[in-house]
C-alpha positions as semicolon CSV with decimal commas, in nm:
position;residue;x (nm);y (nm);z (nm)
1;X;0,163;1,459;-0,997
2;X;-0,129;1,224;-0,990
3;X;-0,214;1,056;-0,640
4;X;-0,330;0,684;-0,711
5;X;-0,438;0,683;-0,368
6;X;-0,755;0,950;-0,486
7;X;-0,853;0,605;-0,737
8;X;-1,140;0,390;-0,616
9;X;-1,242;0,065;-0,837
10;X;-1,464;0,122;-1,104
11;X;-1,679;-0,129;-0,964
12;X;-1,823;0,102;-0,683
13;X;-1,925;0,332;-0,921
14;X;-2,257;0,368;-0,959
15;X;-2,261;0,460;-1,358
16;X;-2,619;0,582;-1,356
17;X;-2,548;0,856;-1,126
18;X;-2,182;0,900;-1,041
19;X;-2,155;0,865;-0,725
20;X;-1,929;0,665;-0,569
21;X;-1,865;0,582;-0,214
22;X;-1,573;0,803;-0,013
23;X;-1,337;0,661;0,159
24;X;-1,373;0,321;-0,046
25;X;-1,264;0,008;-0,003
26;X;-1,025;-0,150;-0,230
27;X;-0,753;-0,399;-0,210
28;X;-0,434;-0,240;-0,137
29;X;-0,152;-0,234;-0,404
30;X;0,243;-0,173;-0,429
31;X;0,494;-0,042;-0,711
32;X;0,478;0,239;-0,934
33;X;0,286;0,085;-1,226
34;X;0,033;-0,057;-1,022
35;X;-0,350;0,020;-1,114
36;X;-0,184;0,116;-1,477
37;X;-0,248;0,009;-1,789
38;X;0,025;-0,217;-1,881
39;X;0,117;-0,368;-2,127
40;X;0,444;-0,613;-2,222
41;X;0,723;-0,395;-2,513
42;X;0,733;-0,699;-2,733
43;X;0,395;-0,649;-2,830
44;X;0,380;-0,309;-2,903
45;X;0,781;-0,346;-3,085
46;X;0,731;-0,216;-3,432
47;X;0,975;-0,441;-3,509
48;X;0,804;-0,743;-3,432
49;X;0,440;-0,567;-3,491
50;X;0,456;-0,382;-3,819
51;X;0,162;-0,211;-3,927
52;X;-0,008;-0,265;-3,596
53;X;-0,260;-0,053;-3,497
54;X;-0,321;-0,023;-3,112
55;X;-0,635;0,135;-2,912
56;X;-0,666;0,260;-2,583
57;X;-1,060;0,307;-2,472
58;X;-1,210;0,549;-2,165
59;X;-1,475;0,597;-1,988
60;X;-1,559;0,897;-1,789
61;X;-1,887;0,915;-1,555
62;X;-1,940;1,187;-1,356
63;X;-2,234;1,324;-1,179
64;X;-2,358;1,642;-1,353
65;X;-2,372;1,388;-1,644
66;X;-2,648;1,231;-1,492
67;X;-2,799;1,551;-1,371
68;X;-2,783;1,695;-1,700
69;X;-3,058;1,385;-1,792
70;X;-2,798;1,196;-1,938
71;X;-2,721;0,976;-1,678
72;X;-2,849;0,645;-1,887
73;X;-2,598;0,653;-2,139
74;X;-2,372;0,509;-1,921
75;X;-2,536;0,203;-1,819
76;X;-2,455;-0,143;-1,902
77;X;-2,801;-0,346;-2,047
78;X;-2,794;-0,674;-1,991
């Protein structure tokens, strides 16, 4: 079983390098869906939604990414 408590916000992340400070600080949250992806069952009801097509994206950034030279590739150019 995942521990949500491990999760830090994506926004201390540095995505050049992957490092990310430990312990972080993030708001605190309740519930069992919370920090989630949610998402309301009307609008993913094939009844109501035929044909729809629905896609989920990830990103990943780790350090030996970034030692491996690639560490770029995950930055966002303004």
């Amino acid at each position: 079983m995942e521990n949500k408590t491990l999760l830090g916000p994506r926004s201390q992340v540095n995505a050049t390098t992957g490092q990310f400070p430990y312990p972080f600080s993030a708001p605190g949250y309740g519930g069992n869906i919370a920090r989630r992806l949610q998402v309301l069952t009307a609008d993913v009801s094939p009844a109501q939604n035929s044909g729809a097509r629905y896609f989920v994206e990830g990103h990943y950034v780790t350090a030996d990414d970034a030692t491996a030279g690639n560490g770029l590739n995950n930055r966002v150019l303004p």
